[in-house]
Every structure is written in structure tokens, then in C-alpha cells.
N, C-alpha and C positions, 0 to 999 in steps of 0.2 A: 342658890341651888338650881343649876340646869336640868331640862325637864330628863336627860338621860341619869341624872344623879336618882332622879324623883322614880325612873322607873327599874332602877338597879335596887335601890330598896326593897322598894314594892316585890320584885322577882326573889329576891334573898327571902325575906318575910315567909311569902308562901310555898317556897319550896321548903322551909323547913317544919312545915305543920305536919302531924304525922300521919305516914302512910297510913292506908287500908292493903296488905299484903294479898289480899282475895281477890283485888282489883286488876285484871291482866293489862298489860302494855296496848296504846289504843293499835298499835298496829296489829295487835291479835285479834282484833273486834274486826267481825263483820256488821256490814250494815240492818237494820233491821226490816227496813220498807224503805221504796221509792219514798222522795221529797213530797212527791204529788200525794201519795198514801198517808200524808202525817196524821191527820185528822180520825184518820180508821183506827190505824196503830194505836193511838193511843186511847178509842176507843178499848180497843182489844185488848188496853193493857188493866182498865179498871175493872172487864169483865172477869178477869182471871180468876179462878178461887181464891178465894181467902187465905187457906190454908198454902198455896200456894206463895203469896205476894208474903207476907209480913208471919210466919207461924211462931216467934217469939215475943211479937209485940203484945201490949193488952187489948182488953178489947173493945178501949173505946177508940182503937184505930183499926178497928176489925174491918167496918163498910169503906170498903175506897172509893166506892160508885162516884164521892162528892170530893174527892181529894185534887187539889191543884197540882199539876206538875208546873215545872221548870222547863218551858221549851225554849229555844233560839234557833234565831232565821234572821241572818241576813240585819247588817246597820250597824252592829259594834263591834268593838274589839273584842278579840280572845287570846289569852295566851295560855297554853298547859306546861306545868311546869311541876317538881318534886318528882318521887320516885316513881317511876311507870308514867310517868307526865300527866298526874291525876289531880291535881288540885290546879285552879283557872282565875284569872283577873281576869273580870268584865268590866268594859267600859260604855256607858250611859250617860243619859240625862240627871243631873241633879235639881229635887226639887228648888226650885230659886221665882220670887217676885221681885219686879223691877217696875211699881207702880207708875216713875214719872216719864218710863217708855208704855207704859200698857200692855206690858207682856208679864205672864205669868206661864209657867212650866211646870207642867206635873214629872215626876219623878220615876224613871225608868223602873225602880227597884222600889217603890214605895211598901209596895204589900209583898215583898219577895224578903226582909231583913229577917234575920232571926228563923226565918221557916226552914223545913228541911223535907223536900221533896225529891222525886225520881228524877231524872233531866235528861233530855230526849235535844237531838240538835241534829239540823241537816249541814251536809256537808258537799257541794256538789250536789249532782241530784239525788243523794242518797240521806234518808234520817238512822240515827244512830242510835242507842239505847247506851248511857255514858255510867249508870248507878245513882246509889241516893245521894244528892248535897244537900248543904247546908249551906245558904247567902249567909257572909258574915260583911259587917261594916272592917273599912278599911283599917279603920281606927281600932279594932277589934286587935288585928293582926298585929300591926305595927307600931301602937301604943305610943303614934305620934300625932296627936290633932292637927298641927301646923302644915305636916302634909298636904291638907284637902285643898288648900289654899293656892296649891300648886294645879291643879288638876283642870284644867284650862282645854281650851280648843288647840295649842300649840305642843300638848304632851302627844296627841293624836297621831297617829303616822300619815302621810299624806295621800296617800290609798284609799284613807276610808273617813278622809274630813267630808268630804262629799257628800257620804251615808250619812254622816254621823250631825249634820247640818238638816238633811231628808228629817232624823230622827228629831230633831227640837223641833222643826214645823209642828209637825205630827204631834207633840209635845203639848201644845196650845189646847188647852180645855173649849170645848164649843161656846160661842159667842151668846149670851141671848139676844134675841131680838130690839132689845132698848139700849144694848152697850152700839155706842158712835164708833169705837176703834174696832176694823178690823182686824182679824188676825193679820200678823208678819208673814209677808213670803220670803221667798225661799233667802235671796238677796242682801234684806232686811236681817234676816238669824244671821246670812252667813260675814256682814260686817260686825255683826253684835259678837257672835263667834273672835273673830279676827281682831278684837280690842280687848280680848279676855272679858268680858261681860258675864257673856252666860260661860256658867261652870258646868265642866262635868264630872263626873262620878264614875270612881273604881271600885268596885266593891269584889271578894274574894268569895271563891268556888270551893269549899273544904269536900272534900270523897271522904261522907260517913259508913258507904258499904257499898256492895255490888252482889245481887242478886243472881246466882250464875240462870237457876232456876228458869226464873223471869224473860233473864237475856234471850235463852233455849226457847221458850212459850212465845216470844212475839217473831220468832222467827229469823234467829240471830244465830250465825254459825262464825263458828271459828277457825281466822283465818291460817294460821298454824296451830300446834296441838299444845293449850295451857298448859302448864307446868301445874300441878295441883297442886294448892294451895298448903297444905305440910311442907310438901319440898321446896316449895319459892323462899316458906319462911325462912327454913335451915338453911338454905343457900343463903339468904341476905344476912342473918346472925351469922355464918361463918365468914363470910366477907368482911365482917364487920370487925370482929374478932379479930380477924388476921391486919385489918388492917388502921381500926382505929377505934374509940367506944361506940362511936351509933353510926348504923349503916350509912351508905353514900348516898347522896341527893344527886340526881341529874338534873338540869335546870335548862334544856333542852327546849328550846321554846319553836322548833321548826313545825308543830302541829297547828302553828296560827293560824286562824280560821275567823269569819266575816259573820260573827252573830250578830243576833237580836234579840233581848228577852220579849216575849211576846205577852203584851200585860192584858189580865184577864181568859187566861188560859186556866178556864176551872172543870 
């Protein structure tokens, strides 16, 4: 299986999870803060009223003050794809030991699987406010394990082997004082890289919802005027209707963009 086989899958997979219809097309999204402002933003975004952020939820998710989001900056892949280009593969670090080189790799996505947070991502110098995901494992999706196998430094586009080689250094758990082997530079990862050694990890971006609310409160304008959400629906049911049983997937991947999960963003 070529690694274009490996990522035609993966793109089919996640374009067919189901849409969030509330979710507008990123090209209706304005930005929410400069890149530089990330750190405030989202400050600003735990501040928000309660009643504001989550007024269906229970209330043992009432306090956000201590809630982790979902940010990216820069080092991995991204691709949006499905309807409205709302659902995402990211590409990472997988965790992997390799005792009889002395390299051990913490895992991009380690405490991100299963959770379901807001996701905030800079773009240029602009951060965005993207709605709630949910990380799911690969294997989740495409109910094929044999897959991960493929998921190598060679599925990677060559654009962003470079970051994506930066991101395993950075990978390396600090040394103690009594371990004899230094960490791998950069060099070192990027032959290990280039033998298929170290693996990396695809793991999917599901759009649980989108808060228009929220969007409005951190400062987020829209760049043409949404279609409200009743009418998007009936538009995409009659589309659908007319043309087949369940609405069309776009699988439009031109919004690639240069993340990073940024681990320990609490």
C-alpha cells in the first residue's frame, strides 16, 4: 500500500463522519486575535459566563476556569475536510521506545484521545476559534489497525518533514542527570525518521459543535453573512433529496495549514 493509498483512505474516512450543520464554512470565519494574543484569548475564553459557554451541559462541566483546550501552532499537518471542511487529520508524534538506540518519544496526542475540547489554531498571524472537537484514534475512524503501520516519516509531505523531525527532538523527555546518553539531535531523529524507525501518528478532528455565541464574545466576526442555521439545514436536506439519500461531502482539503498540538495547554 503507497503512502497516497494510506492517505486517500484516511481523507474518505473523515469526510464521511457527520456533519455539525451550525458549523459555518472556515471561509465565513473571521479571525479571533492576533497569533501574538493567543495566550489572552483564551484567557478570555475561560472567563466567559457559564451560562454563556456550555447552557445545556450539566453541571459538573459548569467551571471552565480549569478546562484544557485544543490549540495548534505550527509542526504538523493539517488537513479539513467533510462538509464545510470541519472535520481534520493531524499529524504527530506517536508514542514509541526504542531502548537499544536510547530514544524514547512522548506522544503528541497522548492526553488529547477521547477528550472533547474547544480548538483555537493560528493561521498566519491570525488565531481562530474553529468549535468543540473531539480527538478520536485513527483506528476509531477507519476500523483498520494495520493502517498505523503505514504512518511513517515518508507519508509526511516534504514541506513539513523538517518541522515535523523539530517535533520528535522536542519529543525526548528530559534526561536525568545519571542517564550517560544524551538526547538525539536534530540529525540523528532525522536519519531515524528517514529509515522509518520513528512512527508517526494521524489521529482525527470530529466538529462536535460550534458555539456561534462564544465565536461573537472572543471577538470573532463574520466574514460574509451566515446562513442561519434552519436554512443551511433545509438547503443541505433538499440537496440531498434531489440528488441522492445523504447530503454531499466536499473533501476539499485546500485549507491545509502548518499546526501543532501544543501539549499541556490547560
Amino acid at each position: 500500500m503507497t503512502n497516497y493509498q494510506v492517505l486517500d483512505i484516511l481523507k474518505h474516512a473523515v469526510s464521511m463522519l457527520p456533519p455539525v450543520y451550525a458549523r459555518p464554512d472556515p471561509s465565513e470565519l473571521g479571525p479571533i486575535a492576533s497569533s501574538k494574543s493567543t495566550d489572552t484569548a483564551i484567557k478570555n475564553y475561560r472567563m466567559l459566563p457559564e451560562q454563556l459557554i456550555y447552557p445545556l451541559r450539566g453541571p459538573s462541566l459548569i467551571d471552565r476556569r480549569g478546562e484544557k483546550v485544543f490549540y495548534f501552532s505550527g509542526g504538523a499537518t493539517t488537513h479539513w475536510f467533510g462538509y464545510a471542511r470541519q472535520h481534520a487529520l493531524v499529524t504527530g508524534i506517536r508514542a514509541q521506545e526504542h531502548p537499544s538506540l536510547g530514544l524514547r518519544l512522548e506522544g503528541t496526542f497522548e492526553d488529547a484521545y477521547d477528550q472533547t475540547r474547544e480548538l483555537f489554531f493560528t493561521h498566519g498571524a491570525d488565531l481562530y476559534y474553529a468549535g468543540r472537537y473531539r480527538c478520536l484514534r485513527i483506528e476509531e475512524v477507519i476500523g483498520d489497525h494495520e493502517i498505523t503501520g503505514y504512518l511513517n516519516y515518508h507519508i509526511i509531505p516534504n514541506t513539513f518533514k523538517a518541522k515535523m523531525i523539530s517535533a520528535a527532538v522536542d519529543a525526548q523527555p528530559p534526561r536525568s542527570s545519571t542517564d550517560l546518553n544524551p538526547p538525539l539531535d536534530f540529525k540523528a531523529i532525522k536519519e531515524l525518521c528517514s529509515k522509518g524507525i520513528i512512527k508517526f501518528e494521524v489521529v482525527a478532528l470530529q466538529c462536535m459543535s460550534f458555539d456561534h455565541e462564544v465565536f461573537v464574545a472572543l471577538g470573532g466576526e463574520y466574514r460574509t453573512p451566515s446562513v442561519p442555521v434552519v436554512e443551511r439545514f433545509l438547503g443541505m436536506l433538499s440537496k440531498s433529496m434531489a440528488h441522492s439519500d445523504t447530503p454531499q461531502l466536499s473533501d476539499d482539503d485546500s485549507d491545509a495549514s502548518n499546526l501543532k498540538l501544543k501539549r499541556g495547554t490547560g
